[in-house]
C-alpha positions as CSV (number, residue, x, y, z in Angstrom):
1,X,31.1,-18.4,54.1
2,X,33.5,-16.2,55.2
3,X,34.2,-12.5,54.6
4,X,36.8,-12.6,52.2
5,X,37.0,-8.4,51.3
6,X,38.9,-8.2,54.4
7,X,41.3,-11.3,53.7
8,X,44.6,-11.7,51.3
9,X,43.9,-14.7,49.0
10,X,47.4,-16.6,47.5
11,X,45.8,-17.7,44.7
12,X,42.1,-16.5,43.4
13,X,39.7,-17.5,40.0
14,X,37.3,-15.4,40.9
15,X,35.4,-14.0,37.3
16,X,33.2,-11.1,38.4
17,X,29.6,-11.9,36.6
18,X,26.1,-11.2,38.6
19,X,24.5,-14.9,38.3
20,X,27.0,-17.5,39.8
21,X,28.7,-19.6,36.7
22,X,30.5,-23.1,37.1
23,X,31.6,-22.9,33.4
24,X,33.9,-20.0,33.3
25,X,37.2,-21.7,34.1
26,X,37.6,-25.0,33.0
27,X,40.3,-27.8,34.0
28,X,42.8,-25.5,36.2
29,X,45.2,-27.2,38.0
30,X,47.3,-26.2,41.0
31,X,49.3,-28.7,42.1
32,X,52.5,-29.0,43.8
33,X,53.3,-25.8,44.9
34,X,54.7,-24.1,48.2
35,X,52.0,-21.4,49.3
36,X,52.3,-18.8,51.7
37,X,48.9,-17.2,53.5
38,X,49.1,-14.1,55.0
39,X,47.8,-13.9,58.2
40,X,44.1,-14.4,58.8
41,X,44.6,-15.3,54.6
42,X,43.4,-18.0,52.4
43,X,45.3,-19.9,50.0
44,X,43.4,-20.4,47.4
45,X,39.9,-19.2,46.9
46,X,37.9,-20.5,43.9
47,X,34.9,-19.4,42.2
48,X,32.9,-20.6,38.5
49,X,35.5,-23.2,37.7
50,X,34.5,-26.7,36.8
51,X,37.6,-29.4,36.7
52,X,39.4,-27.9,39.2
53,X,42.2,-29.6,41.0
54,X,43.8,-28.9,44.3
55,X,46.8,-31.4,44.9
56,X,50.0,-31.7,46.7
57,X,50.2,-28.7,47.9
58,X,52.5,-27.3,50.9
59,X,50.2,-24.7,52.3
60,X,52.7,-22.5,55.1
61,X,50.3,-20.4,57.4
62,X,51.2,-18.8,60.9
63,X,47.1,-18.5,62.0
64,X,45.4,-20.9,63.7
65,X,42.3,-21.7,61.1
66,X,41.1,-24.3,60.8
67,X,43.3,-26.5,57.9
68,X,39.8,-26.9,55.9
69,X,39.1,-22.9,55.9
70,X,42.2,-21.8,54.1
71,X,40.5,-23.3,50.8
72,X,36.9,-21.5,50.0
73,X,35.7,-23.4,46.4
74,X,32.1,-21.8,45.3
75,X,29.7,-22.6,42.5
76,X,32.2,-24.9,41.1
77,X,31.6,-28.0,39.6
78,X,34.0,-31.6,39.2
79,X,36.7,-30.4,41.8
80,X,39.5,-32.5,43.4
81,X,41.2,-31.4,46.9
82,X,43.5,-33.4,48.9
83,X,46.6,-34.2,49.9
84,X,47.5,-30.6,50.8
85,X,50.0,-30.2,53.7
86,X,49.5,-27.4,56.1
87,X,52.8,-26.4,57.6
88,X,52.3,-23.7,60.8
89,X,52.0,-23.1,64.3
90,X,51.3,-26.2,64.6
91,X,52.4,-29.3,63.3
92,X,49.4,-31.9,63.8
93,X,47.3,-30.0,60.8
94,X,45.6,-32.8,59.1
95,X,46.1,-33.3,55.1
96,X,43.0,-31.6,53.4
């Protein structure tokens, strides 16, 4: 997993309990939306969340990550990510 203290996160769900949790955020949806990552960034990190979706999304990065590191899910339960569209340095970045 990677460190994520040091990195700027778009979009975070990220409730702060000691035990991990999959319950505390229920049925979020983000879908359809233009996202810009910061440099060595993510773009959406997720944690305790059960139902979540990740759709449709055009995800605009200048690093050179990997497409399927810009999205860190943990202890979540029932989630849904696809057809996100990395936009970048390069233009060959799979869907993920």
């Amino acid at each position: 997993m990677p460190d994520t203290d040091s990195k700027q996160t778009a979009v975070r769900l990220s409730p702060h309990f000691s035990k991990p949790n999959s319950g505390v955020h229920r049925n979020v949806r983000i879908l359809d939306n233009e996202i810009v990552v910061a440099e060595e960034g993510l773009a959406v990190e997720a944690e305790g969340c059960t139902g979540l979706v990740i759709r449709g999304n055009r995800i605009r990065t200048r690093s050179s990550v990997d497409p399927a590191g810009l999205i860190l899910v943990t202890h979540c339960k029932d989630t849904e990510i696809g057809d996100n569209e990395i936009i970048g340095l390069y233009s060959d970045f799979p869907k993920v």
